[in-house]
N, C-alpha and C positions, 0 to 999 in steps of 0.2 A: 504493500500500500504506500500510496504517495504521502507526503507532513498535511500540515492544516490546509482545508481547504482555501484557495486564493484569490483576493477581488472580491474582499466581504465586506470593505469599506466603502460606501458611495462615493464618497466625497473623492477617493484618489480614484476611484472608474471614471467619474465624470471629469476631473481631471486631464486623465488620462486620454480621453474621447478626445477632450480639447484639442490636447497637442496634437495627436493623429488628424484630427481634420484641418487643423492650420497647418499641416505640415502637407498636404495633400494627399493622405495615405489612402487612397481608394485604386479602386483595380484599372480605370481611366491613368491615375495621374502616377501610379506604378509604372504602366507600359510607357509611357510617354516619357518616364525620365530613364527607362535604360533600352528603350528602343524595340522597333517587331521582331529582330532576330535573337534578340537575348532574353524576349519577354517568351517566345515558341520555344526556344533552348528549355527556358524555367520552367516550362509548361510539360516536357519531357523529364523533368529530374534534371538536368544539365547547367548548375547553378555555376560553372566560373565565368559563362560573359556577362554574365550578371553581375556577377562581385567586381569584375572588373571596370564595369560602366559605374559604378555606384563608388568607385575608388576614385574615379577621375571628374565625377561631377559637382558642377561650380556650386559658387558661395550660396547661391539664390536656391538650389536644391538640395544643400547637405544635408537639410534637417530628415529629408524624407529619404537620402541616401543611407543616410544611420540607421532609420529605424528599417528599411529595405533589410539594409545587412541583419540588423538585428534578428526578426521576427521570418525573415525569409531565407535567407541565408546561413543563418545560424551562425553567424562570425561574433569573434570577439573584438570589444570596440574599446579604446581609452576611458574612462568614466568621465573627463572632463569633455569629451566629443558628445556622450550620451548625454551630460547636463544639459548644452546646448539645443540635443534634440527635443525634450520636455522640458521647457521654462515654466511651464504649470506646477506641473508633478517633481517633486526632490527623484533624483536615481534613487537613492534613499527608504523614499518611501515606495516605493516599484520594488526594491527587496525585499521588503517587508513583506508587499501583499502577494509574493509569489509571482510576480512577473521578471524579475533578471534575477541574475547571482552574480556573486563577486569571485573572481578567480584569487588565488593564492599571488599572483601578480598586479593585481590589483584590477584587471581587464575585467570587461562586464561585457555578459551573454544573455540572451533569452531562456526564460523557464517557460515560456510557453509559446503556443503559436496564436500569434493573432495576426490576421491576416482580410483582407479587404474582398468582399465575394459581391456579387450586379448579376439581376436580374433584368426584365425588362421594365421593372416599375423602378429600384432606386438599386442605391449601393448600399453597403450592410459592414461591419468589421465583425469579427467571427471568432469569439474566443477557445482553445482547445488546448489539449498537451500535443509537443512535439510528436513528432511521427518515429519510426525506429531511425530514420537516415538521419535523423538531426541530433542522435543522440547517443552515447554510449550504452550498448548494455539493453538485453529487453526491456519490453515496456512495462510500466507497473500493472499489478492485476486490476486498478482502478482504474484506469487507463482511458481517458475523453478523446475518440476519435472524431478527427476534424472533419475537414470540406474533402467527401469521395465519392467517387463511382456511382455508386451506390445512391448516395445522399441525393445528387445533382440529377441521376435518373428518377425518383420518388419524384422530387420538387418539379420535375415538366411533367409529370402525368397526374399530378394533383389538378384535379378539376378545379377552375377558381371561382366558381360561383360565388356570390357573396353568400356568407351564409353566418348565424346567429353566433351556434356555440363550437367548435371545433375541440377534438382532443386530438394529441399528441404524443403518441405512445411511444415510451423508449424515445426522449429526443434528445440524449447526451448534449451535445455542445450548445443545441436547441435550433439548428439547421431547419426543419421544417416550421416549426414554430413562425421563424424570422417571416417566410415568404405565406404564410396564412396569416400572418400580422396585415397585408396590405388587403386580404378580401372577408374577413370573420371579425365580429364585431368582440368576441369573446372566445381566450384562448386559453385552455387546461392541458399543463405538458407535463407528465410524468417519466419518474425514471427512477431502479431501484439503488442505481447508485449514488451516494448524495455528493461525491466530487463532479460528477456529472450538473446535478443540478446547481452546486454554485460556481457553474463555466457557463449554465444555459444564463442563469440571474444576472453575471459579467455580460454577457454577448445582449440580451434583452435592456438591460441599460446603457451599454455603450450605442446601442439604435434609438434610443426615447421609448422604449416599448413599455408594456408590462402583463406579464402573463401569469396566469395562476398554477405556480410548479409545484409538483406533490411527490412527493415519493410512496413508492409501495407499486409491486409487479402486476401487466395487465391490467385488468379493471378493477380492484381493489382501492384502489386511490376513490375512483369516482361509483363507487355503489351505489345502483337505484337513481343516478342520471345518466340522462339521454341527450344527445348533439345531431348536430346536422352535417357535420361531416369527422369523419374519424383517419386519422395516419398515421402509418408507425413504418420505422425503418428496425424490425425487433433486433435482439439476437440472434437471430436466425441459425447459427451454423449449427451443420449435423455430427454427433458426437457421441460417446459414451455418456453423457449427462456431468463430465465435470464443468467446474467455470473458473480456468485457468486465467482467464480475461472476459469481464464482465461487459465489455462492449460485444463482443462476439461471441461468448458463452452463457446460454442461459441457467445452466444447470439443472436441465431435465435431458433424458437420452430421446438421442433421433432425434424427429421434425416434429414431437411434441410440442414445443411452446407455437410455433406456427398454425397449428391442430388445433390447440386451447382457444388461440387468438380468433381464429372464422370462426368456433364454434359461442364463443362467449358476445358478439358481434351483435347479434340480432336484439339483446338485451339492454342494447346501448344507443340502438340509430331509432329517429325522429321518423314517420312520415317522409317517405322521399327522401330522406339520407344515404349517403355514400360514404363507404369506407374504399380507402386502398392503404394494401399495404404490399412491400416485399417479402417474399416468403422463399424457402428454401422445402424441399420435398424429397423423402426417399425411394428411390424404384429400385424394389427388389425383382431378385432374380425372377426372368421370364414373365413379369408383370407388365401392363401397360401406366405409365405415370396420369393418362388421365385420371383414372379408378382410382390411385391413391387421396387426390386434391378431391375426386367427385364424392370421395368417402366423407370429407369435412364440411363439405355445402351442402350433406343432405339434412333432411330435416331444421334447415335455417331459414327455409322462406326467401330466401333473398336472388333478387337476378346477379349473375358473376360472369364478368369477363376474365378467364384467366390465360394467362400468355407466359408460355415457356421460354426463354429466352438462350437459356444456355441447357445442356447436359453436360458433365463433366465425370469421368471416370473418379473411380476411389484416390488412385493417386495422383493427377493433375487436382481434385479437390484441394485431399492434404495441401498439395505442395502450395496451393493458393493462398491457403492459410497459414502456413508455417513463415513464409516470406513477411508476412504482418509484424510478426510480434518481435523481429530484433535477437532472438534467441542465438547462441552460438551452435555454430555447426551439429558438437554432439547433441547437445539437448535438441534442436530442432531433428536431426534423426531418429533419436530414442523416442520421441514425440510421436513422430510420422508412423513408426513401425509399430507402437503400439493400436495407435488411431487405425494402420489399415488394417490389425490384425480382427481392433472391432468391427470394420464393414466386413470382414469375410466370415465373420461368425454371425451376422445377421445377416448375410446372404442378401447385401448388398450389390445391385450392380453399376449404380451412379449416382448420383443427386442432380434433378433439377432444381433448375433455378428462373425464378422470374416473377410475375406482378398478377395484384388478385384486387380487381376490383368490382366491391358488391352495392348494389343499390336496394332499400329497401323502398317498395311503391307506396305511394301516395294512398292508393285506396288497395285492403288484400283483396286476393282475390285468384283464382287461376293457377296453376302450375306457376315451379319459375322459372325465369328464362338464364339457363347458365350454357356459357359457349366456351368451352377450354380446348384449347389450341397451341400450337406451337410456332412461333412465328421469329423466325432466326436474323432476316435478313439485317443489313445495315442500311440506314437509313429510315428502318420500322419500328425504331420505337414509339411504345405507347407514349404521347403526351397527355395533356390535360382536353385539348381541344377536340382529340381523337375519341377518348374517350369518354365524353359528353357528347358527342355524334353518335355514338355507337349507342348506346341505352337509347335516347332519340330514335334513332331507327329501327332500335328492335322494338320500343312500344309502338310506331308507326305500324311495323306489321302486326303485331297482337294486336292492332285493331282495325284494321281495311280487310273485309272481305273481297275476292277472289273477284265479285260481281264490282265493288267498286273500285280495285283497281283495275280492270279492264276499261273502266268511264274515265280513266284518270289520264293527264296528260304528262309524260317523263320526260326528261330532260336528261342526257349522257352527262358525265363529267370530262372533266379534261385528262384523258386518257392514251397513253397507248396501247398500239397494237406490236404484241410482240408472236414473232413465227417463228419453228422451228422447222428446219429443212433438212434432208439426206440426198448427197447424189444419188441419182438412180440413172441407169438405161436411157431414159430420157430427160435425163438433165436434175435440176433439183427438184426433188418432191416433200411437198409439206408432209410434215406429219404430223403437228400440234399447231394451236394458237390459242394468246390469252391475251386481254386486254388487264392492267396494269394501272393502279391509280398513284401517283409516284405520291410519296410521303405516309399514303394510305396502311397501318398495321396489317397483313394479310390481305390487302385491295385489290386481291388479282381472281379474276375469273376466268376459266375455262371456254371457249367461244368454238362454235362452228361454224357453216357459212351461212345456217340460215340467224344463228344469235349477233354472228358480227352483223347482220344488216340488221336486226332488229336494234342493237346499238346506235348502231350509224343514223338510224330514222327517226331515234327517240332525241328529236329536236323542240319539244315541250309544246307542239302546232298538234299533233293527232291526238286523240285518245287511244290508250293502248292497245284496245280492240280491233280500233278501227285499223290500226297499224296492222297488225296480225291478220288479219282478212285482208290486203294487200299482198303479206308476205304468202299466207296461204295458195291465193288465184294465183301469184305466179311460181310458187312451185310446184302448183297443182294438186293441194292434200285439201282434206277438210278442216274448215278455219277453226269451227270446234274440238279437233284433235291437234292443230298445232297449240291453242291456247291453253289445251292439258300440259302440252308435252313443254311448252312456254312457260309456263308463271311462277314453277318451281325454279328455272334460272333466274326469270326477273325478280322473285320475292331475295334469293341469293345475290344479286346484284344492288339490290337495294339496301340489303344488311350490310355491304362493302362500299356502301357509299357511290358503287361505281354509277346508279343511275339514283335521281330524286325527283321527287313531286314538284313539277314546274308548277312555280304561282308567278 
C-alpha cells in the first residue's frame, strides 16, 4: 500500500489548478510548446524529443516546460526551477500533499501523474499515480490507474444524453465521472479503494466539479436508488479471485464480478435508462462466448447490445496483464505460470473482451431485444452516437409492422458497395457483394443483385412496396413473394442503419 492519501487539502489543489492553468498546462498548449512530432513520439511512449524541446524552451514557456518534465516526463528538476513553476503553491507544500519528493540531492520529481486530457466539450487535468514506466519497482496494490485504452474507449461510447442522476462504478482517478460532468445534472462515483477516491476528489476539484464519491463494491454504496444512466470501467480481469492490484483485481474468480454487475443492473436503472459498461468474459472449452454473456442478461429484462471486440488466448491475456504492473522479470513469470496453470484447470480457452450496453424501456412490456455480436474491425468502435442509433432503430422495428413498412418511404445511407471477384475462364467472376456503412459498428450487409437495386432505388420518392412491384415486373416473380423474401433484408438493413425512414 501507498503512505497517506494525497491532495486532501483544498486550499493547495486549488492552488495548484492555479498554476497549471496560468502556466498553460492543457493538452492544446502541451503540443504547441514541444511541437507534432514530439507530441506523436509522447503519444507512443517515446519521451526524449520531448524532454529535449522542453530543455531548450524560452523564458515565456519555462513555467509549462517544468511542469511538462515534471508530471510527463518524469524528470528531475532543480527545486528553485520548480519554485518558479508554482508561485501559488510553496514546492513545499506539493511535498507534503503527495504531489513531488525530494531526492537525497536535493532534485524534485513527481509522485504523481497529473496530466491535461480534451474532449470535445472542454479540457480537464486528471489526477493518478504514475504508471510502471515512470517508476521504479511495481506498482502498489492500491494502485490509481490513469488516462487508458480502456478508459478513453468507455468515455466515446457513453451515450451523452443529458440525463438527471448518473452512477459511476469503479471510477478510480474519476475519468468517466469528469466527461458525464458536462451532460448529468447529478453525479454518484464509487470505488472500493479509498486512494482511488481521494485522486477522483483531486481531479473533481482541480475541474470546479463536484461529485458525490462513496466507497463500498458495486451497488452497495447506492442501495435502493435508481439513475438514468449507469458506467463502470470494473475490474474486470479474469483470474483465480486474488487482488494482487485493486485496479485490475476484483477478488472474486473468473468473470464473476462482471456477472454480479449485469445481473444487479436492472435494480438500479430509471424508466429508459442505460447502463454500459466494459466487461471481460470467459469461453470455455468448445463453448460459444455468446451463451456465456446471454447466461447474465437472462432474466434482466433489459435490451443489450453486446460487442466482442477482442479474443485473446490464455497467454497473450496473461502476458497483457503482466506488462501493467512493473513486476521484475521472475515474479512477473512465477505470476504468468501460475495464472495459466489456473485457465487450464478451468478448461479455459480465451477470454473475451468488449462492451455491454443495456437499456431499460420506458414502458415493460415484450421480450427483450439483446443483439450480441462480434464486431473486430478498426474503425468500428462502438461510440456514444452509434449506440443511441442503434436502440432507436431496434425500437423502430419492435414497432412498424410489415404492412406499414411497405407504405413507408426509405432513404439509402451513404454507403459503399464493396465486391469480391475470382479469375475464372472468362475473366473475373463475382462471387460476393456487401454494401458497407463506413464508421457504422457491424454496418455491412450482405447484397444480391436484386437487394443492390432495391438499395440503389430506396431514394426516400417511392414507398417500399411500390419499389418492390417495380423490382418484381422486371425480374419477373411475384411482387408478393419478392416482399416475403424482401423485408427480412430490409428490416436487417434498417437495424444497421444502412437504410432509414425518409421524413
Amino acid at each position: 500500500m501507498t503512505g497517506p492519501h494525497p491532495l486532501v487539502d483544498h486550499a493547495v489543489v486549488d492552488r495548484l489548478g492555479q498554476d497549471l492553468r496560468a502556466a498553460g498546462y492543457t493538452s492544446d498548449g502541451v503540443g504547441e510548446l514541444i511541437g507534432a512530432s514530439a507530441n506523436e513520439a509522447l503519444g507512443r511512449g517515446v519521451w526524449w524529443p520531448a524532454l529535449a524541446v522542453t530543455r531548450a524552451a524560452a523564458d515565456h514557456g519555462a513555467s509549462l516546460a517544468t511542469i511538462v518534465r515534471l508530471f510527463l516526463l518524469g524528470a528531475d528538476e532543480p527545486a528553485d526551477v520548480v519554485a518558479q513553476a508554482f508561485p501559488s503553491v510553496r514546492p513545499e507544500a506539493l511535498v507534503d500533499a503527495g504531489v513531488l519528493t525530494v531526492g537525497a540531492d536535493g532534485s524534485v520529481r513527481a509522485a504523481l501523474d497529473i496530466r491535461p486530457h480534451a474532449d470535445d466539450v472542454r479540457e480537464y487535468l486528471v489526477v493518478s499515480d504514475q504508471d510502471s514506466a515512470m517508476r521504479a519497482g511495481p506498482v502498489a496494490t492500491d494502485h490509481v490507474l490513469g488516462i487508458g485504452g480502456a478508459s478513453v474507449s468507455l468515455a466515446r461510447a457513453v451515450i451523452r444524453t443529458p440525463a438527471r442522476r448518473a452512477l459511476d462504478i469503479g471510477t478510480g482517478c474519476g475519468i468517466q465521472a469528469l466527461h458525464l460532468d458536462n451532460h448529468c445534472d447529478e453525479i454518484v462515483a464509487t470505488d472500493t479503494n479509498p486512494r482511488a477516491l481521494a485522486l477522483a476528489a483531486a481531479t473533481a476539484r482541480l475541474n470546479q466539479m463536484s461529485w458525490d464519491l462513496r466507497a463500498g463494491s458495486l451497488f452497495e454504496p447506492v442501495a435502493g436508488e435508481r439513475f438514468d444512466l449507469i458506467v463502470s470501467n470494473p475490474p474486470f480481469v479474469v483470474g483465480a479471485g486474488g487482488q494482487d492490484y485493486i485496479y485490475r483485481d476484483s477478488g472474486i474468480a473468473g468473470d464473476g464480478l462482471c456477472a454480479d454487475l449485469i445481473r444487479q443492473i436492472p435494480d438500479h436503472l430509471n424508466p429508459g435508462g442505460t447502463a454500459q459498461i466494459l466487461a471481460n468474459w470467459v469461453v470455455p472449452h468448445d463453448t460459444d462466448w455468446r451463451d456465456r454473456v446471454r447466461g447474465w442478461l437472462a432474466g434482466t429484462g433489459l435490451d443489450a447490445w453486446v460487442v466482442q471486440r477482442e479474443f485473446a488466448d490464455p497467454i497473450t491475456y496473461i502476458s497483457l496483464w503482466l506488462s501493467d504492473a512493473g513486476e521484475s522479470a521472475q515474479q512477473a513469470a512465477d505470476r504468468g505460470a501460475r495464472w495459466l496453470d489456473w485457465f487450464a484447470a478451468n478448461g479455459i480457452d480465451g477470454i473475451g473482451m468488449g462492451s455491454i450496453t443495456l437499456r431499460r424501456r420506458s414502458r415493460d412490456g415484450g421480450e427483450p431485444d439483446q443483439t450480441i455480436e462480434e464486431i473486430t474491425g478498426a474503425g468500428e468502435e462502438v461510440t456514444g452516437v452509434e449506440a443511441e442509433a442503434f436502440f432507436a432503430r431496434r425500437h423502430y422495428l419492435r414497432d412498424i409492422s410489415d404492412e406499414r413498412l411497405l407504405a413507408t418511404r426509405l432513404s439509402t445511407s451513404p454507403v459503399f458497395l464493396e465486391e469480391q471477384s475470382l479469375p475464372g475462364s472468362e475473366g473475373w467472376q463475382q462471387v460476393s457483394a456487401t454494401v458497407r456503412r463506413p464508421g457504422g459498428p457491424g454496418a455491412v450487409l450482405a447484397v444480391d443483385e436484386v437487394s443492390r437495386a432495391l438499395l440503389a432505388g430506396c431514394r426516400g420518392q417511392v414507398p417500399l412496396g411500390a419499389l418492390l412491384e417495380l423490382l418484381a415486373g422486371f425480374h419477373g416473380v411475384e411482387p408478393d413473394a419478392l416482399a416475403a423474401a424482401a423485408l427480412p433484408v430490409v428490416r436487417e438493413a434498417i437495424g444497421r442503419g444502412i437504410l432509414y425512414e425518409a421524413t
